[in-house]
C-alpha positions in Angstrom: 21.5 25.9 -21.9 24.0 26.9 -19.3 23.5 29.7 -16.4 24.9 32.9 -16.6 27.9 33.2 -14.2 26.1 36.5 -13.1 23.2 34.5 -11.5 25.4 31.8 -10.5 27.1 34.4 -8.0 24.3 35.3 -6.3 21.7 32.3 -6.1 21.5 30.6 -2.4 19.7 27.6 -1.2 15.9 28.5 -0.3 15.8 26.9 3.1 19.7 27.3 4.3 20.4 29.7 2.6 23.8 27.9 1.6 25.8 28.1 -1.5 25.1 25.7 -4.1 27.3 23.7 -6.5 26.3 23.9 -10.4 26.1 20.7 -12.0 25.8 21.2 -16.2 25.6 17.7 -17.4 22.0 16.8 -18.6 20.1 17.3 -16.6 21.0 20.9 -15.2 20.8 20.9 -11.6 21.6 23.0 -8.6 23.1 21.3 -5.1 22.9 22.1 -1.9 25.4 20.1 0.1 24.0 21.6 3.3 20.8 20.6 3.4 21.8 17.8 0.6 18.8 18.9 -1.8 19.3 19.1 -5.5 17.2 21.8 -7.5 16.3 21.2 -11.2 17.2 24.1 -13.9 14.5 23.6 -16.6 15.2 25.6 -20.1 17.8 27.6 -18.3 15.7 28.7 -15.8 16.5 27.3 -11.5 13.2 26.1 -9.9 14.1 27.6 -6.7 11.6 25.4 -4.5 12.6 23.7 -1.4 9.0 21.2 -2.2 10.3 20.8 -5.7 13.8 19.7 -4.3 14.6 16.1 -4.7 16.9 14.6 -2.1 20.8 14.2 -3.0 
């Protein structure tokens, strides 16, 4: 399940505020090079949670 290009637009990193890269290949994620966090997209859905982040 991909993102809609609508939400894609305006989604930020949490704690930068920074844009974020999206990655489709299994599994989804969102990246933010900034901070160098990557966020997890579960059932099409971005868990937007800097204590959920795992480290790039």
């Amino acid at each position: 399940m991909s993102l809609k290009p609508e939400l894609l637009e305006i989604l930020v990193c949490p704690k930068c505020k920074g844009d974020l890269e999206y990655r489709p290949e299994p599994p989804e994620t969102l990246v933010c090079h900034a901070c160098g966090l990557v966020y997890s997209v579960d059932d099409g859905i971005p868990v937007m949670l800097v204590d959920e982040a795992k480290p790039l």
